[in-house]
C-alpha positions as a Markdown table, in Angstrom:
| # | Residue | x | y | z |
|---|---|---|---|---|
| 1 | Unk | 45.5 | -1.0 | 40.6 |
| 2 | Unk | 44.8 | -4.6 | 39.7 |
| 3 | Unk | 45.7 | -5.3 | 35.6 |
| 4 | Unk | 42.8 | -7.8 | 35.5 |
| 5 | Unk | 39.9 | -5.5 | 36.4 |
| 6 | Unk | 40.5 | -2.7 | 34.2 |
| 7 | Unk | 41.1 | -5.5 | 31.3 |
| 8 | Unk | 37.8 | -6.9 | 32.2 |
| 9 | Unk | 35.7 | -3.7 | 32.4 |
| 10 | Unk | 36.8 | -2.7 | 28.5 |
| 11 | Unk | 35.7 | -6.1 | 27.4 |
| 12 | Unk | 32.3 | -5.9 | 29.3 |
| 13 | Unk | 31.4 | -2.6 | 27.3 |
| 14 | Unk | 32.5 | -4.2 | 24.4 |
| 15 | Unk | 30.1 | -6.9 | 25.2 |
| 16 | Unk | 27.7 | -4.4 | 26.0 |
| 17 | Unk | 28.1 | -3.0 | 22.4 |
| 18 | Unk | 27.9 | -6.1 | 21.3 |
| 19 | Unk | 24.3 | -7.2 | 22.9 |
| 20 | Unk | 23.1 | -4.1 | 21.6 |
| 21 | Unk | 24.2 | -4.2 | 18.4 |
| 22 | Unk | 21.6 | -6.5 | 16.4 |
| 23 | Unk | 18.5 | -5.3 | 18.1 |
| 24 | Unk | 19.7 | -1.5 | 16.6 |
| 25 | Unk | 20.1 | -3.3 | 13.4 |
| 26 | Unk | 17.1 | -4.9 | 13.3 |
| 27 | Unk | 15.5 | -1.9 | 13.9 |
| 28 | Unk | 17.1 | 0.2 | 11.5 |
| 29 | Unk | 16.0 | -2.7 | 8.9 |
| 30 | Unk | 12.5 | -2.1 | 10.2 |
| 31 | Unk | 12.5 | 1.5 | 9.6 |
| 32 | Unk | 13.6 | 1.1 | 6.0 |
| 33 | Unk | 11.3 | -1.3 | 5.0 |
| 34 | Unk | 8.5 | 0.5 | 6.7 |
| 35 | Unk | 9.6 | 3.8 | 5.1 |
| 36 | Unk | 9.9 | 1.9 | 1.2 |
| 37 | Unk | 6.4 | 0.5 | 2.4 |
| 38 | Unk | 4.8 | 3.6 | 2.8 |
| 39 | Unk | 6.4 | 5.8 | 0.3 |
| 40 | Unk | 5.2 | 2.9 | -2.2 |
| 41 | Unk | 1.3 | 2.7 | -1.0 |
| 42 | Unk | 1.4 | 6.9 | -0.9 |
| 43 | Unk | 2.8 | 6.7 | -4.8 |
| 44 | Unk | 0.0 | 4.6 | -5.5 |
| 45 | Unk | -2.5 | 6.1 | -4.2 |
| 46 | Unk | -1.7 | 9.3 | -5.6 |
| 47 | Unk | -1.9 | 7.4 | -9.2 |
| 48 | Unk | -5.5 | 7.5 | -10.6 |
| 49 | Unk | -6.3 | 4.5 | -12.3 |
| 50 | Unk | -7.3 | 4.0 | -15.6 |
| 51 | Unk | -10.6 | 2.5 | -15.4 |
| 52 | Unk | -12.0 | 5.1 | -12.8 |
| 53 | Unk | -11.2 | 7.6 | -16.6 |
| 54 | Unk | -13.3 | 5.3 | -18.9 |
| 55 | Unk | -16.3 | 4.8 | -16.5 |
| 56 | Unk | -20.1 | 6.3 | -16.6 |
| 57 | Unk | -22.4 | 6.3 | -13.8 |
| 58 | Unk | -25.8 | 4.7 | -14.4 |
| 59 | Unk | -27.1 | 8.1 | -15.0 |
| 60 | Unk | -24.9 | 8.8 | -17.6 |
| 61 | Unk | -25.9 | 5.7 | -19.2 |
| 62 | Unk | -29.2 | 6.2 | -18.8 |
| 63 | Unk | -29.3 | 9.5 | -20.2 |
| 64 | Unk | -27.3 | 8.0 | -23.4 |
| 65 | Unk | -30.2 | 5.5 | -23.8 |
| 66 | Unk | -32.8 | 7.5 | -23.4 |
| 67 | Unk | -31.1 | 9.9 | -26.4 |
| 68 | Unk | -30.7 | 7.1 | -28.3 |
| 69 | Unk | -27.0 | 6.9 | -28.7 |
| 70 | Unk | -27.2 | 3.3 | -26.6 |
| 71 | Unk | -29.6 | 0.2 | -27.7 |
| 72 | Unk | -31.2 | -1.2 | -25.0 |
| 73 | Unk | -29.1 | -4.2 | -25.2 |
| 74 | Unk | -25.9 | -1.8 | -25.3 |
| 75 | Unk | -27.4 | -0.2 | -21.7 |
| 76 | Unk | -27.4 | -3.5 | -20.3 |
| 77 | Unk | -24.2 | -4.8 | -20.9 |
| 78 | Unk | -22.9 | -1.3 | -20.2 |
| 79 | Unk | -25.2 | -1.1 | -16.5 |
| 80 | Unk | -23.6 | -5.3 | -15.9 |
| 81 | Unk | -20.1 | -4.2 | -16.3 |
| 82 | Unk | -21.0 | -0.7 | -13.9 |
| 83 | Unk | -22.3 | -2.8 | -11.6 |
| 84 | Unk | -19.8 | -5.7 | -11.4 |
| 85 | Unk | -17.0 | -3.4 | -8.9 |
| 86 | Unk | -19.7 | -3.3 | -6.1 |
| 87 | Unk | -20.9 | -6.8 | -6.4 |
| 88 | Unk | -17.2 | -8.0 | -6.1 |
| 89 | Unk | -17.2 | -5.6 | -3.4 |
| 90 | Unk | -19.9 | -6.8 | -1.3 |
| 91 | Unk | -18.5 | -10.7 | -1.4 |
């Protein structure tokens, strides 16, 4: 048996090892920053925000004018800021 082929076949898996070994790293980095990614945007969704809590549809705030606990100019202001999300949205 020749000494130089069975040296050189050990240090071609080695280099074989070796070519592989960045793309499985890189990788790996991909699926943690994927999986920190997603377990972030689930958290947050899952979060109700605070000024979905403190809102009134327009019916509500009709119905408060029209019992007289809102001024007109109180409706207004209140119907402006209820309407001010879905004109941002449309843009």
């Amino acid at each position: 048996m020749n000494p130089i082929l069975v040296g050189t076949g050990s240090s071609q898996a080695a280099d074989g090892f070796l070519s592989m070994l960045m793309p499985l790293l890189g990788l790996g980095a991909f699926v943690v920053v994927a999986w920190i990614l997603i377990t972030a945007v689930r958290r947050r969704l899952k979060t109700p925000s605070s000024e979905s809590s403190a809102t009134f549809s327009l019916h509500d705030l009709r119905a408060m004018r029209s019992q007289g606990l809102l001024t007109d100019e109180e409706y207004e202001r209140a119907r402006d800021l209820a309407a001010a999300p879905t004109r941002q949205s449309e843009r």
